[in-house]
N, C-alpha and C positions, 0 to 999 in steps of 0.2 A: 635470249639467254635466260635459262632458269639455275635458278640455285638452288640447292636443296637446302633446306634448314636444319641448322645442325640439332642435331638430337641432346635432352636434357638429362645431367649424369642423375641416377636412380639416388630418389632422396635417402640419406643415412639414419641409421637406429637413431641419434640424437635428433635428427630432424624430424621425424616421426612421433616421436615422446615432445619434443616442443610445440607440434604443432596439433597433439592430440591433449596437452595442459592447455595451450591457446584455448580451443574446442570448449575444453568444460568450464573454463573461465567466463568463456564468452555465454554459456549458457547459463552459468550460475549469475552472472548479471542480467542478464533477460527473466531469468526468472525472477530475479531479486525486484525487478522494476514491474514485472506482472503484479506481483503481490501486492509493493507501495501501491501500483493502481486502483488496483481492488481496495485497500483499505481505506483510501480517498476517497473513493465512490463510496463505501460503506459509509463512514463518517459524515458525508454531504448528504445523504437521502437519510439520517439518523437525524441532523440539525434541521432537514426542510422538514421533517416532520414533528422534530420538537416545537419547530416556529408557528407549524400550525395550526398546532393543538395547545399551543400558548405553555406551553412546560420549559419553555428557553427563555432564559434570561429576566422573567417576572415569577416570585415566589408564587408556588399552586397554594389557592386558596382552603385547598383538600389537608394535605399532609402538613404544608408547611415546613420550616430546613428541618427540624427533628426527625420527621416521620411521624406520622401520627400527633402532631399538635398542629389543633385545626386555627384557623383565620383570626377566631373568636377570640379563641384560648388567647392564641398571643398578642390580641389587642388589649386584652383585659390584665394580663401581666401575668396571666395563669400557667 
């Protein structure tokens, strides 16, 4: 014995408008979370490279916090 399978009534104008706001919801979050990605990664390969060239976290002997006031200067009180 076969049955046929009944046929599904043709989605309505509202169903269509809800489920094409679904759609761009669903896309503006995927994009939203590409981004945060992306800027995670940017920020992580910023601090391994701050860490490597020793500019993170220990004042540069170069500029010092002002800019342009060197190691010297600020040991000397200058």
């Amino acid at each position: 014995m076969c049955f046929k399978q009944p046929k599904l009534p043709k989605p309505t104008a509202e169903d269509l408008a809800a489920e094409a706001e679904a759609k761009a919801m669903r896309e503006a979050a995927a994009e939203e979370a590409k981004r945060k990605v992306i800027e995670e990664k940017k920020r992580c390969v910023e601090e391994g490279v701050n860490r490597a060239t020793g500019g993170y976290g220990v004042r540069s002997l170069i500029s010092g916090r002002k800019g342009g006031e060197g190691f010297l200067r600020s040991m000397l009180g200058g």
